[in-house]
The first five atom37 places (N, CA, C, CB, O) and aatype in JSON, in Angstrom:
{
  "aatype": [20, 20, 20, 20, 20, 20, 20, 20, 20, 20, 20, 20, 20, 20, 20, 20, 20, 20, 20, 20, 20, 20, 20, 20, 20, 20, 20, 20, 20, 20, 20, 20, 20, 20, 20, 20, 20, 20, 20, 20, 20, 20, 20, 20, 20, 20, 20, 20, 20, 20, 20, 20, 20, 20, 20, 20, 20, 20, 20, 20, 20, 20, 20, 20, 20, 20, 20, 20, 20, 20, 20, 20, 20, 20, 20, 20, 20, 20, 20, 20, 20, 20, 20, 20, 20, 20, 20, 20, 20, 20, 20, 20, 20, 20, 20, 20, 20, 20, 20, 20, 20, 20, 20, 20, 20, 20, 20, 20, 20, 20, 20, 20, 20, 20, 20, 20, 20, 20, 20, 20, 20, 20, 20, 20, 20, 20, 20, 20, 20, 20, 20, 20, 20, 20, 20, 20, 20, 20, 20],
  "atom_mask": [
    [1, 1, 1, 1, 1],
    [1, 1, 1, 1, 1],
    [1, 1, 1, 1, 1],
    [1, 1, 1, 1, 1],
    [1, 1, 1, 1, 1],
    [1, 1, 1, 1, 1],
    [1, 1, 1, 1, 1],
    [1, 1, 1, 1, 1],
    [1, 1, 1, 1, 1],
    [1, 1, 1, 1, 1],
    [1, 1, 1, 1, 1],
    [1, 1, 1, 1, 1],
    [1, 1, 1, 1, 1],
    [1, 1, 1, 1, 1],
    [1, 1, 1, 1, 1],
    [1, 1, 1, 1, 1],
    [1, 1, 1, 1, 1],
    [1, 1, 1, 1, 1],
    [1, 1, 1, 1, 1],
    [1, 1, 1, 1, 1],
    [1, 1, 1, 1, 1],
    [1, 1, 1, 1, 1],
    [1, 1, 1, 1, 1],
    [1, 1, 1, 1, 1],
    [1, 1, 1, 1, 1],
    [1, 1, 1, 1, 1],
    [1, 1, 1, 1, 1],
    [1, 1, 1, 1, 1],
    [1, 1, 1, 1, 1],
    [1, 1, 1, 1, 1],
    [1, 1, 1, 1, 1],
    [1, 1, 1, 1, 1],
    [1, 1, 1, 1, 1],
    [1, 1, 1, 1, 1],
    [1, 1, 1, 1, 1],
    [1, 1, 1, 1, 1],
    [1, 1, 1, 1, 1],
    [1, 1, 1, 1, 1],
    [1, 1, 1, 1, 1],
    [1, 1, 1, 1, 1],
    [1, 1, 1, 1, 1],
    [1, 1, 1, 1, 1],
    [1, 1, 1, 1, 1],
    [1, 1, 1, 1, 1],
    [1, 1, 1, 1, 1],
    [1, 1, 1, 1, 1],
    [1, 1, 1, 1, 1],
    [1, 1, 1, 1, 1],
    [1, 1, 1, 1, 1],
    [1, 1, 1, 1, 1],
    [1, 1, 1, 1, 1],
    [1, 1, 1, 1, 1],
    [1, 1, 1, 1, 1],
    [1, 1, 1, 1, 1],
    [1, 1, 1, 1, 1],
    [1, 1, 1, 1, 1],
    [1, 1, 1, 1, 1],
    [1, 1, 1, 1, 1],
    [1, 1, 1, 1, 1],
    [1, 1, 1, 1, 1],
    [1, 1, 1, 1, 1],
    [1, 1, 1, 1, 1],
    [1, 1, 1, 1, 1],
    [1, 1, 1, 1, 1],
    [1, 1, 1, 1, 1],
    [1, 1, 1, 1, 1],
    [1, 1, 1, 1, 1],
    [1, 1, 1, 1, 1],
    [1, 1, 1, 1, 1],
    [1, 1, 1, 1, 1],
    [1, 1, 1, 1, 1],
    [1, 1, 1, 1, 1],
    [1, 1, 1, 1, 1],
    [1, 1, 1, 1, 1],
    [1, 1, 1, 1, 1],
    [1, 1, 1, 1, 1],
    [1, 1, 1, 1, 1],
    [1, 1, 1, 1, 1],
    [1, 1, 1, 1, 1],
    [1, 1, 1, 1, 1],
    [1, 1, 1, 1, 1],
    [1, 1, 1, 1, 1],
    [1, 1, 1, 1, 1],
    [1, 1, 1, 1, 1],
    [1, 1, 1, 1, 1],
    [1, 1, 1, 1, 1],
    [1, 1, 1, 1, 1],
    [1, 1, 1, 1, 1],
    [1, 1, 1, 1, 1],
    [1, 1, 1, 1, 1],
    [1, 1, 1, 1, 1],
    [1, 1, 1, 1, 1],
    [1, 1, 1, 1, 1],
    [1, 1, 1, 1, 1],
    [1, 1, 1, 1, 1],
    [1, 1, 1, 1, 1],
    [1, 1, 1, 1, 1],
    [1, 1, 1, 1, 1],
    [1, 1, 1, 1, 1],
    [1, 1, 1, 1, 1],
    [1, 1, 1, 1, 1],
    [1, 1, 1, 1, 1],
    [1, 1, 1, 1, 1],
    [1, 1, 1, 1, 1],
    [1, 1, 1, 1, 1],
    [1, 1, 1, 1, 1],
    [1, 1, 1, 1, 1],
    [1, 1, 1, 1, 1],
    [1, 1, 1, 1, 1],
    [1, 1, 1, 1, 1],
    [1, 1, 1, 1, 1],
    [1, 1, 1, 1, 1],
    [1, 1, 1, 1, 1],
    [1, 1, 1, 1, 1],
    [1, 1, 1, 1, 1],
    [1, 1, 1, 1, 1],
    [1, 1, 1, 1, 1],
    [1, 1, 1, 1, 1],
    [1, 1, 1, 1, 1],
    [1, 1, 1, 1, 1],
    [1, 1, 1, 1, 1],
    [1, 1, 1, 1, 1],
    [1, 1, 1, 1, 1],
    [1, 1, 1, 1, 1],
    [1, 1, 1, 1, 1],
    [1, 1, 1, 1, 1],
    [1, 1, 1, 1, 1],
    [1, 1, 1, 1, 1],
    [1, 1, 1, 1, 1],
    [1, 1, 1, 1, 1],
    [1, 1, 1, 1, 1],
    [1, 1, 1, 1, 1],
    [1, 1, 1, 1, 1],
    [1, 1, 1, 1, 1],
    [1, 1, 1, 1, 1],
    [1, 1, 1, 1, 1],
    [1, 1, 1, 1, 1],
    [1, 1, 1, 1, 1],
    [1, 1, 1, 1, 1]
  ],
  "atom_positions": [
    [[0.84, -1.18, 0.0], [0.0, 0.0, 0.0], [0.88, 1.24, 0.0], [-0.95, 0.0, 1.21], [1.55, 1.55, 0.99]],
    [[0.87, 1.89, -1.04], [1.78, 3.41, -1.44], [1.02, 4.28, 0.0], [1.24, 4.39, -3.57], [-0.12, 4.34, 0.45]],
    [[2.42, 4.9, 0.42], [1.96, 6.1, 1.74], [3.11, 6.81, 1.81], [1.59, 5.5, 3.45], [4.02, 6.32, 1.14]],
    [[3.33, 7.69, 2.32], [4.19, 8.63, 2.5], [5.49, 8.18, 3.56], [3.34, 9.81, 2.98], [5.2, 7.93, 4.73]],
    [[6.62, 8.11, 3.21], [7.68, 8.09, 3.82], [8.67, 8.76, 3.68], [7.99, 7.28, 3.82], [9.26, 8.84, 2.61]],
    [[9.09, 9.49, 4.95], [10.56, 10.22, 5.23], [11.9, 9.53, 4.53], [10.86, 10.18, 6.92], [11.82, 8.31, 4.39]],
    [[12.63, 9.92, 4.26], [13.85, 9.79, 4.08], [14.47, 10.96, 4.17], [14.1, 9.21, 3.06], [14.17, 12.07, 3.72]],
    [[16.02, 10.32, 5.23], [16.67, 11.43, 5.51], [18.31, 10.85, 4.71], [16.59, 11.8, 7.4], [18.7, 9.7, 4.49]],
    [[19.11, 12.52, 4.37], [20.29, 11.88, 3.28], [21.04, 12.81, 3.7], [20.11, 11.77, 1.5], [20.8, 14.01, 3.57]],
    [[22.34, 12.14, 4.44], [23.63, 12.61, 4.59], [24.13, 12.88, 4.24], [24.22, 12.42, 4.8], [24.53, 11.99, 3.49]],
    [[25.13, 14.46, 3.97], [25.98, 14.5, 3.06], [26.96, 15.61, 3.52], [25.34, 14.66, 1.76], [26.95, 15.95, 4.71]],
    [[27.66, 16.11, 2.79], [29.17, 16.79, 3.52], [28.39, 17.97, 2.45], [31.39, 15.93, 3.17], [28.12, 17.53, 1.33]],
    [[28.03, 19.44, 2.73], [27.74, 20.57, 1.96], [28.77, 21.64, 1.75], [26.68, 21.13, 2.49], [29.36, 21.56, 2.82]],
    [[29.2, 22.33, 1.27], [30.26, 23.55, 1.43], [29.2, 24.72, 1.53], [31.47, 23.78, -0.01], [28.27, 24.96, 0.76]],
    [[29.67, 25.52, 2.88], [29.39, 26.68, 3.16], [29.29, 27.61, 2.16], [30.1, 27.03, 3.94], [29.8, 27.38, 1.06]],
    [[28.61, 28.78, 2.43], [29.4, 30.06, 1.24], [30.52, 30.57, 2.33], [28.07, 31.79, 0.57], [31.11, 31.47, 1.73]],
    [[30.94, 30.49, 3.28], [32.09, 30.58, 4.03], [33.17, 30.07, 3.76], [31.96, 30.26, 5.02], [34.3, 30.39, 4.11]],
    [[32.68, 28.9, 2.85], [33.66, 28.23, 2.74], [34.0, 26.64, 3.23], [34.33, 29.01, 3.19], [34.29, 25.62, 2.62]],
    [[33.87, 26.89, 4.25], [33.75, 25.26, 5.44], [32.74, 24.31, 4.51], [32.7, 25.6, 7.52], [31.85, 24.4, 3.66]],
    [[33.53, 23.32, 5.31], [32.92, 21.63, 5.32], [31.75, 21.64, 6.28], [34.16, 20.33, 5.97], [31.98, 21.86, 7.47]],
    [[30.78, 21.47, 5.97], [29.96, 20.76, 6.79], [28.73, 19.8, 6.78], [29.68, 21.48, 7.32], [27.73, 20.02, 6.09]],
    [[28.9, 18.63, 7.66], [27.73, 17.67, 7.3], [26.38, 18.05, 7.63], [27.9, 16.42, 7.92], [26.2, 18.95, 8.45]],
    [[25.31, 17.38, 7.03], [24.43, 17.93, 6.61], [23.07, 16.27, 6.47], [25.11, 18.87, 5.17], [23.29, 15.16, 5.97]],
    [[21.76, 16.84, 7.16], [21.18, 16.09, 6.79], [19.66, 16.5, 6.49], [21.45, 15.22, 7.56], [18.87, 17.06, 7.25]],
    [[19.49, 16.09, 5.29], [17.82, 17.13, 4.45], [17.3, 15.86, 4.5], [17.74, 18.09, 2.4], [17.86, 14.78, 4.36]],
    [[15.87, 16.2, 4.79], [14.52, 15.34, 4.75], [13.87, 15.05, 3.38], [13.42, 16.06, 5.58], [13.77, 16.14, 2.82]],
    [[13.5, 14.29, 2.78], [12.46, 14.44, 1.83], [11.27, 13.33, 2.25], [13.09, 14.22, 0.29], [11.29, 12.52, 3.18]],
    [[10.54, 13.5, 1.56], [8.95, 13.01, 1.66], [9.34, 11.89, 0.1], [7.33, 14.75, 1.42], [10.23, 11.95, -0.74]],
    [[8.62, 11.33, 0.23], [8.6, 9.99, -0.91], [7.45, 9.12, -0.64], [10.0, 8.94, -0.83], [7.14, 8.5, 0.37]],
    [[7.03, 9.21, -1.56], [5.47, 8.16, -1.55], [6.04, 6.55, -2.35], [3.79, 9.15, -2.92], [6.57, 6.35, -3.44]],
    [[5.78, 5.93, -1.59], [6.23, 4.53, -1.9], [5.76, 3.01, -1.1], [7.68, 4.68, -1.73], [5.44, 3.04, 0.09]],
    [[5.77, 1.93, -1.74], [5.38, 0.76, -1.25], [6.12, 0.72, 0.02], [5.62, -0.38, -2.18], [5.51, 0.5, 1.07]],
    [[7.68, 0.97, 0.0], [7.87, 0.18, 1.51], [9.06, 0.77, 1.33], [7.78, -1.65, 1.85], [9.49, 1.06, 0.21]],
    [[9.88, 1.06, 2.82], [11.31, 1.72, 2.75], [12.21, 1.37, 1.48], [12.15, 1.27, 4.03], [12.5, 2.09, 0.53]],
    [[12.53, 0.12, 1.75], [13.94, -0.37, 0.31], [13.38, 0.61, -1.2], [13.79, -2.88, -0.32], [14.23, 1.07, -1.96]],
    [[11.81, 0.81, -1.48], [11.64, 1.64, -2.61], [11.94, 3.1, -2.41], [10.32, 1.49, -3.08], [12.21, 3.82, -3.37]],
    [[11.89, 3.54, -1.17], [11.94, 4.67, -0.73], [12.81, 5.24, -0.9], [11.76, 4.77, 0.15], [12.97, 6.38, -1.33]],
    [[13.84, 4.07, -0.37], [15.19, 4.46, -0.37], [16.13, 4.8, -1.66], [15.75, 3.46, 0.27], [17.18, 5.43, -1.74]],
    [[15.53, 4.3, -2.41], [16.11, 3.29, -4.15], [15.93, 5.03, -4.85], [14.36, 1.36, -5.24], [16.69, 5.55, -5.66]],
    [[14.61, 5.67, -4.2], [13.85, 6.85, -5.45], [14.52, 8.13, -4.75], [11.64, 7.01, -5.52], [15.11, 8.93, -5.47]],
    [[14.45, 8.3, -3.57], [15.52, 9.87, -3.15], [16.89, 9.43, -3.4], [15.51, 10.51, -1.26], [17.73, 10.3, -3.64]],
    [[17.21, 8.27, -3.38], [18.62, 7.94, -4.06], [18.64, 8.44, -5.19], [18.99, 6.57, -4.24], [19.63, 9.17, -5.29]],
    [[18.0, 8.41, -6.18], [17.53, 8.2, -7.74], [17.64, 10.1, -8.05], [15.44, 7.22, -7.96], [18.24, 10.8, -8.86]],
    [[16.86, 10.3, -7.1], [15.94, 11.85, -7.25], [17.37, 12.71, -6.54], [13.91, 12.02, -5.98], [17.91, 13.56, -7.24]],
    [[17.86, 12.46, -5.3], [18.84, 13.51, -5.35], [20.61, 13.38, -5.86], [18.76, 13.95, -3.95], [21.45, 14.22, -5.56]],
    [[20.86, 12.14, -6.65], [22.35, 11.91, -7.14], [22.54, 13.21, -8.33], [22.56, 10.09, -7.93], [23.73, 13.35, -8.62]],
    [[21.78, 14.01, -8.94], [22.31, 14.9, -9.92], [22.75, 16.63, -9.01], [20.92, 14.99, -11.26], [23.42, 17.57, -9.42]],
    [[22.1, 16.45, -7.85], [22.28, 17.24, -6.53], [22.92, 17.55, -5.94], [21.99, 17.1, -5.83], [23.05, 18.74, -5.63]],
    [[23.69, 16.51, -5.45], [24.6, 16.33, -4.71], [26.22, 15.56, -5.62], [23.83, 15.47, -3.56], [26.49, 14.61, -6.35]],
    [[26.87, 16.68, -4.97], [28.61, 16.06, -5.85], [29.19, 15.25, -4.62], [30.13, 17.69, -6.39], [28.58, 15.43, -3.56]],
    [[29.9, 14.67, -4.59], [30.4, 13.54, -3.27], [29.61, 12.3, -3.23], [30.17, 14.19, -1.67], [28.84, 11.9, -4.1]],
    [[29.93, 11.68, -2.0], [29.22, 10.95, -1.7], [28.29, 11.0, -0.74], [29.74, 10.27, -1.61], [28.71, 11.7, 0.18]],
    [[27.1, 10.54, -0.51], [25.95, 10.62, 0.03], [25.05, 9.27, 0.71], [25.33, 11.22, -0.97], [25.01, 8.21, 0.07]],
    [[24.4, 9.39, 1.94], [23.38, 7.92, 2.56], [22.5, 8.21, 3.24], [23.97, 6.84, 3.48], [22.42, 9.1, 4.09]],
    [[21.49, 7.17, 2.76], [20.25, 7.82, 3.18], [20.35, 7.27, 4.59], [18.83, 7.44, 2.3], [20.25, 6.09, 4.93]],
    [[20.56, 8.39, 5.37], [20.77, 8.15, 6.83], [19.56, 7.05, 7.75], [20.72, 9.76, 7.47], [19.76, 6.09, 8.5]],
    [[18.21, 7.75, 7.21], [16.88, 6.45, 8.38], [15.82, 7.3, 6.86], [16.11, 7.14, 11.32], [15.78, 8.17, 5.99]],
    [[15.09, 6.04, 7.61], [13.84, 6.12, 6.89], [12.76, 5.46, 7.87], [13.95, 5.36, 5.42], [12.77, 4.41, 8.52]],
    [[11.69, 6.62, 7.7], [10.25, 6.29, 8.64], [8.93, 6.61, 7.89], [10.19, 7.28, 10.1], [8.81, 7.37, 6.93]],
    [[8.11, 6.02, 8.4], [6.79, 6.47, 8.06], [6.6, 7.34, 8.1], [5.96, 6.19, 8.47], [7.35, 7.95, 8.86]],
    [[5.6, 8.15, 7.46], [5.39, 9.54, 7.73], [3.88, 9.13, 7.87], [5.91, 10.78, 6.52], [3.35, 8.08, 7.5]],
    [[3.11, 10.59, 8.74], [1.63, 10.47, 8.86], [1.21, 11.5, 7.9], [1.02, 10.68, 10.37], [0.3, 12.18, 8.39]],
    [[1.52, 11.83, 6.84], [1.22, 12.78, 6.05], [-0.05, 11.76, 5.12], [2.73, 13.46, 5.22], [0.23, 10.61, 4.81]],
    [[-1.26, 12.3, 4.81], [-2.38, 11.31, 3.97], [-1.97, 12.44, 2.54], [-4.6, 11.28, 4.77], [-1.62, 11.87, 1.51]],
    [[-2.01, 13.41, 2.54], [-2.16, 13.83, 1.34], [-1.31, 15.08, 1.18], [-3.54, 14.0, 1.06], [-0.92, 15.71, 2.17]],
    [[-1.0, 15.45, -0.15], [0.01, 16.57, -0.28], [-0.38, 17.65, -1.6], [1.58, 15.82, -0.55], [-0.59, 17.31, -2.76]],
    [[-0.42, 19.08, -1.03], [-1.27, 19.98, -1.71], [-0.05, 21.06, -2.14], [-2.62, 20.6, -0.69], [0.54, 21.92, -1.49]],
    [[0.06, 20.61, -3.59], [1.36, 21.44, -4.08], [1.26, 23.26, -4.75], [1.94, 20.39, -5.42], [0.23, 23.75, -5.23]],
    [[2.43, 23.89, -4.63], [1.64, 25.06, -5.21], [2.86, 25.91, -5.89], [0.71, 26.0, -3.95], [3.53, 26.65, -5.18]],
    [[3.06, 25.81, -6.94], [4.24, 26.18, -7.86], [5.59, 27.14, -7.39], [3.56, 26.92, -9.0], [6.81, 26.95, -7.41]],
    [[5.06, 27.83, -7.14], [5.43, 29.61, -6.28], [5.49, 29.12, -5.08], [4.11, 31.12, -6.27], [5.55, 30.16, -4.43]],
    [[5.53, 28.11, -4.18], [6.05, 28.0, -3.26], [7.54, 27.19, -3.01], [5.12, 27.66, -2.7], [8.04, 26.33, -3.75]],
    [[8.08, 27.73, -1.75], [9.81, 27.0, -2.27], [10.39, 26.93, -0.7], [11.17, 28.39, -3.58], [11.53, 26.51, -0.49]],
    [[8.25, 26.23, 0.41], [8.97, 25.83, 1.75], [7.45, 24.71, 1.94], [9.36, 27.47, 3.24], [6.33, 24.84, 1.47]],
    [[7.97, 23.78, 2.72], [6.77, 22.87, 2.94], [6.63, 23.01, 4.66], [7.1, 21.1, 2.31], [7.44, 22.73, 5.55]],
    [[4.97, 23.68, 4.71], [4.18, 23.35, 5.57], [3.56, 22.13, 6.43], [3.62, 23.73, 5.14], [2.48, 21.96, 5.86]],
    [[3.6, 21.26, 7.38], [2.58, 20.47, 7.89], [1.71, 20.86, 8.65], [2.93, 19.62, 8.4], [1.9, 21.44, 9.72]],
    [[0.3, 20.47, 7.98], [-0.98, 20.99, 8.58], [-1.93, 19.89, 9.24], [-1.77, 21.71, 7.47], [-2.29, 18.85, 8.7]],
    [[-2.24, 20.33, 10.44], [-3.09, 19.35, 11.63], [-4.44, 19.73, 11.11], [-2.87, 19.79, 13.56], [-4.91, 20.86, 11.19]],
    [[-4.98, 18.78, 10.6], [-6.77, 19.56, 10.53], [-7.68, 18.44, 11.44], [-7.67, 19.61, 8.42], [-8.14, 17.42, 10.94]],
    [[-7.83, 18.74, 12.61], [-9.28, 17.55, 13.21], [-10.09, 17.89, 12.37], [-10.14, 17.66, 14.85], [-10.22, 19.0, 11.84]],
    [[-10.96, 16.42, 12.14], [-12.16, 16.31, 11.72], [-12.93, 16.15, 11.98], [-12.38, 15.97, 11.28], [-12.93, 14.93, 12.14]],
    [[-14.48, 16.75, 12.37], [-14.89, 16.56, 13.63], [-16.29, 15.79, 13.54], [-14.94, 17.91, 14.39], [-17.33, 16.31, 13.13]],
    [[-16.09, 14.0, 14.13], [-17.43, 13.62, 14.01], [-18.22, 13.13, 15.36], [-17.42, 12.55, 13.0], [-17.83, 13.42, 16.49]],
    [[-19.06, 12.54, 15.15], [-20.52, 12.57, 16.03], [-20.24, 11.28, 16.66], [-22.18, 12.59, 15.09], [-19.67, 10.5, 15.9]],
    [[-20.42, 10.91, 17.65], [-20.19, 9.46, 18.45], [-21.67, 8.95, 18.61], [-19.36, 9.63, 20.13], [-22.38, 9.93, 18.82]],
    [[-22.07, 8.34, 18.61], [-23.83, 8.48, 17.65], [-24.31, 7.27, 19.08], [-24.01, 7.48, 15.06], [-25.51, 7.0, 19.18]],
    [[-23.37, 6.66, 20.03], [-23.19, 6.06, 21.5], [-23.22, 7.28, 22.31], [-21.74, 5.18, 21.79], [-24.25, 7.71, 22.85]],
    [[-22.22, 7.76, 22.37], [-22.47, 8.66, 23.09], [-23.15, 10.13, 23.27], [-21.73, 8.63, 23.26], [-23.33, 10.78, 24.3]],
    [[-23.52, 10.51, 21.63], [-24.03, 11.64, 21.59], [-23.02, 13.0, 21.49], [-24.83, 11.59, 22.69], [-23.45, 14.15, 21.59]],
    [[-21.81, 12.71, 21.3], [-20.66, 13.66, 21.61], [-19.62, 13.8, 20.38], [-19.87, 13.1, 22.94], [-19.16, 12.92, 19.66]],
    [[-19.39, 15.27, 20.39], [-18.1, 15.58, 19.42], [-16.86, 14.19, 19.32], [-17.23, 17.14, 20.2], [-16.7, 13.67, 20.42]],
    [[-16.4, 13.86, 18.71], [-15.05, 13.35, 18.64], [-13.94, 13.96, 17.77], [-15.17, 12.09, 18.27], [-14.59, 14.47, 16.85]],
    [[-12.79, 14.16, 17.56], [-12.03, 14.66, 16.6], [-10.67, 13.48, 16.12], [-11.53, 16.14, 17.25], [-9.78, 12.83, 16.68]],
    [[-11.15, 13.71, 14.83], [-10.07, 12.79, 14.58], [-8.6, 13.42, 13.36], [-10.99, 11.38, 13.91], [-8.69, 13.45, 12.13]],
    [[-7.71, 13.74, 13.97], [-6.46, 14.14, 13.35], [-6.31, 13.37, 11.91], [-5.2, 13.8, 14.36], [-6.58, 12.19, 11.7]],
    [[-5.82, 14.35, 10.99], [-5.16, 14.26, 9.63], [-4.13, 14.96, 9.14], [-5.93, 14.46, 8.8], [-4.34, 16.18, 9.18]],
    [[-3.13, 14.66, 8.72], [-1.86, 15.66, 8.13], [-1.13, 15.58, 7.29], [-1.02, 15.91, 8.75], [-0.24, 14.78, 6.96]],
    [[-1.66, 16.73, 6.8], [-1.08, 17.28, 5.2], [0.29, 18.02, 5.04], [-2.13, 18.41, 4.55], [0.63, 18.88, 5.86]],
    [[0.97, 17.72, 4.09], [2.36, 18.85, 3.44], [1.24, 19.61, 2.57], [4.05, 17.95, 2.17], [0.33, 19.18, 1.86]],
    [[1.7, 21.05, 2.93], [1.53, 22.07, 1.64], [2.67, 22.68, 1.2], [0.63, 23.22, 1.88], [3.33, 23.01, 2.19]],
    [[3.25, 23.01, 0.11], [3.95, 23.49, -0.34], [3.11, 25.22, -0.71], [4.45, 22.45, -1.33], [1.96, 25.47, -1.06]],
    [[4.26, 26.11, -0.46], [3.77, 27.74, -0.02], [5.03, 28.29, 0.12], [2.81, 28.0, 1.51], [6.06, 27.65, 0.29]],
    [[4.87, 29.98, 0.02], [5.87, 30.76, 0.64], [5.99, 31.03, 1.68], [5.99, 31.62, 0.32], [7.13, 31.13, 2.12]],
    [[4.75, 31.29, 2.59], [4.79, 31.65, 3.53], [3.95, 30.9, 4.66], [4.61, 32.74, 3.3], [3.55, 29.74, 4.54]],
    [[3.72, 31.74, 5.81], [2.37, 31.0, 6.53], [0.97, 30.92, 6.11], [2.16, 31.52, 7.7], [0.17, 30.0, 6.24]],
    [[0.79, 32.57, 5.38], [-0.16, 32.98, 5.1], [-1.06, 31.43, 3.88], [0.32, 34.58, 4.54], [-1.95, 30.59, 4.03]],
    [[-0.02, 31.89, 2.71], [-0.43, 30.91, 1.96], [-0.66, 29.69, 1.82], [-0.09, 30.95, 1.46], [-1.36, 29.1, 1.0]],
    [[0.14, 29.21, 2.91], [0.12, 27.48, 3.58], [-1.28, 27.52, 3.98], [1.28, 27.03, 5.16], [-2.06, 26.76, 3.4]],
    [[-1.66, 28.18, 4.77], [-3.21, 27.95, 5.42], [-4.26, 28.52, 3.88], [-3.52, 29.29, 7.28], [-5.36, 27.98, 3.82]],
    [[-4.04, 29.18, 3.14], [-4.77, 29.76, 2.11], [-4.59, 28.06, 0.87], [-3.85, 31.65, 1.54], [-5.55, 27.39, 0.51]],
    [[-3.72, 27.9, 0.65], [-3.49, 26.77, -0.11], [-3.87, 25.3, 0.22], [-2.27, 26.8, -0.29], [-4.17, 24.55, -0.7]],
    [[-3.87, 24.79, 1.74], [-4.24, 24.2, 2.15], [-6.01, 24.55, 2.39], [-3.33, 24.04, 2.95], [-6.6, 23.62, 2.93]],
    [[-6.58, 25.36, 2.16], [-8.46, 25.47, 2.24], [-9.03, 25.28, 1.02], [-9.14, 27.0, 2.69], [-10.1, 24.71, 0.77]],
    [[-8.1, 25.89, 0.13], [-8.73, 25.6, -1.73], [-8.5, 24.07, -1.45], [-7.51, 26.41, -3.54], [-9.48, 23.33, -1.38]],
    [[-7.37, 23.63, -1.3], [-7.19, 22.05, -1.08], [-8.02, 21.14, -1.14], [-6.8, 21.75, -0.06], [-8.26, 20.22, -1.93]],
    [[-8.6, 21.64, 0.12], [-9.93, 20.99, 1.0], [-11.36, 21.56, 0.74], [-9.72, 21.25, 2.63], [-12.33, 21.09, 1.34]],
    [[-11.49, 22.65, -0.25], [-12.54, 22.99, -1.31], [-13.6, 21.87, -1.15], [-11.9, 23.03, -2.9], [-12.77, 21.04, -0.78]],
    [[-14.86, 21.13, -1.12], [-15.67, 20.44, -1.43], [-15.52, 19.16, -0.51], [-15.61, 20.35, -2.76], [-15.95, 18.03, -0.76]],
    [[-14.84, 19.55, 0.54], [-14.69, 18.43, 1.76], [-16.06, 18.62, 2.31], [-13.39, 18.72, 3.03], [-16.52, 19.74, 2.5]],
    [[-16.82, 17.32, 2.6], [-18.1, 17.09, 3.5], [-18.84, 17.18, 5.07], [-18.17, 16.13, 3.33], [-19.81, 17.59, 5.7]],
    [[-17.28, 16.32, 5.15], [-16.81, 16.83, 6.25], [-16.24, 18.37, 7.03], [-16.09, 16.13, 6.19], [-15.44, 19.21, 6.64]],
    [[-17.11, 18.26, 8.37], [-16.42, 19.25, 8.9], [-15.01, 19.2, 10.07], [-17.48, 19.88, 9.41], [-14.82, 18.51, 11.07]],
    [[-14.19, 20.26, 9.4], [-12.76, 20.43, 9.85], [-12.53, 21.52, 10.43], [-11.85, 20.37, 8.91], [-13.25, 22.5, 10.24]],
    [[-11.14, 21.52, 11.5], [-10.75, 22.48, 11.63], [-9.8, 22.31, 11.81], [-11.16, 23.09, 12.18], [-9.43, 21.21, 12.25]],
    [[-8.64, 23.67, 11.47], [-7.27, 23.7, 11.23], [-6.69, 23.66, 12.74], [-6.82, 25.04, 10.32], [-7.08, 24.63, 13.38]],
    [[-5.85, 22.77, 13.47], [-5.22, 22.86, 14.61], [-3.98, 23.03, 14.7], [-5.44, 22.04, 15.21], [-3.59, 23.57, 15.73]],
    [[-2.86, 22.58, 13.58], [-2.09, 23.68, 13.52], [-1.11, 23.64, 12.03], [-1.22, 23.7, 14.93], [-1.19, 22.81, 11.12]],
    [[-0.35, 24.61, 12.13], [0.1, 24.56, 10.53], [1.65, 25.47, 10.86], [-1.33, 25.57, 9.15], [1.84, 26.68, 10.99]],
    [[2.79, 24.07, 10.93], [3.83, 24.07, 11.21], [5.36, 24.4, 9.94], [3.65, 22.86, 11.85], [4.78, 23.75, 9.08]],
    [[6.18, 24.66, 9.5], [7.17, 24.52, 8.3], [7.97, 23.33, 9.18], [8.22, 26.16, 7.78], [8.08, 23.17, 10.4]],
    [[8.47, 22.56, 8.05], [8.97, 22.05, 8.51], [10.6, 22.14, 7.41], [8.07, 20.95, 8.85], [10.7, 22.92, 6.46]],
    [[11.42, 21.43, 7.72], [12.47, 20.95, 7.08], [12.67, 20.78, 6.05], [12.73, 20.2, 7.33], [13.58, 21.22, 5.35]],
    [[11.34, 19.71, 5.63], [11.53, 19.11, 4.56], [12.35, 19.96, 3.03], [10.12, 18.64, 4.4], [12.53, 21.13, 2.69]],
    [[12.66, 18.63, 2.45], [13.53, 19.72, 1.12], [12.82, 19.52, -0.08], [15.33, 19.27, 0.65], [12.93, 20.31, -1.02]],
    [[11.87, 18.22, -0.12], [11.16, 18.19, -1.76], [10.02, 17.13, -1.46], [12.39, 17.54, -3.28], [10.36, 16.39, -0.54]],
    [[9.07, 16.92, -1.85], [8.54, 16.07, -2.16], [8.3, 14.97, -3.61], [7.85, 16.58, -1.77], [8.2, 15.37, -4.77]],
    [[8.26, 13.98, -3.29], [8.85, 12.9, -4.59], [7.19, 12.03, -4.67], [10.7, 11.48, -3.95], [6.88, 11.31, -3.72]],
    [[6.34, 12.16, -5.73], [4.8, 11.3, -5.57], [5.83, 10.14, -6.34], [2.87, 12.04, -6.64], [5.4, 9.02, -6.62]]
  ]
}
């Protein structure tokens, strides 16, 4: 089952100072299972990187879906509960989901992430909407 997984990739960068220094960038990769994971940011960052390079760990990610946006050049993760009815108990429940948006800013992360979610049935609400690290996303 294709889902979203981290991979992280080691590598030695040169400063504009000048200096050596190691270095480790995140990417997102949608794939059957780590070993593919690993195989495609291998694949995706060797024209990138000069030296040598390893994909340090690889984990699951809880990301369900990813809302891209051209003009952006930082990735967002966004918490949205979803909020349903316990039909036993009569009571709110909320159940967490989390998205990458790609955006410039904060503003547009939360603006890009609502067109996103345009014609959702469900009712949501945004709980929080973080930048993270990440350096690219790979579908």
């Amino acid at each position: 089952m294709l889902a979203y997984i981290e991979a992280k990739v080691r590598f030695k960068k040169q400063l504009e100072n000048g200096k050596i220094k190691d270095v480790v960038e995140p990417y997102l990769v949608k794939a059957d299972s780590f070993t593919e994971a690993e195989a495609r940011v291998t694949k995706e960052v060797t024209p990138y990187i000069s030296g040598e390079f390893s994909v340090a760990a690889v984990t699951k990610s809880n990301v369900s879906e990813i809302f891209y946006d051209p003009n952006g050049d930082r990735w967002y993760k966004v918490k949205a509960n979803f909020i349903h009815i316990d039909e036993k108990t009569n009571t709110e429940k909320l159940a967490p989901a989390y998205y990458m948006v790609q955006a410039y800013d904060f503003r547009s992360a939360l603006d890009n992430f609502m067109k996103g979610m345009k014609g959702t049935v469900t009712d949501f609400e945004v709980a929080s909407i973080t930048e993270t690290k990440v350096m690219d996303v790979f579908e």
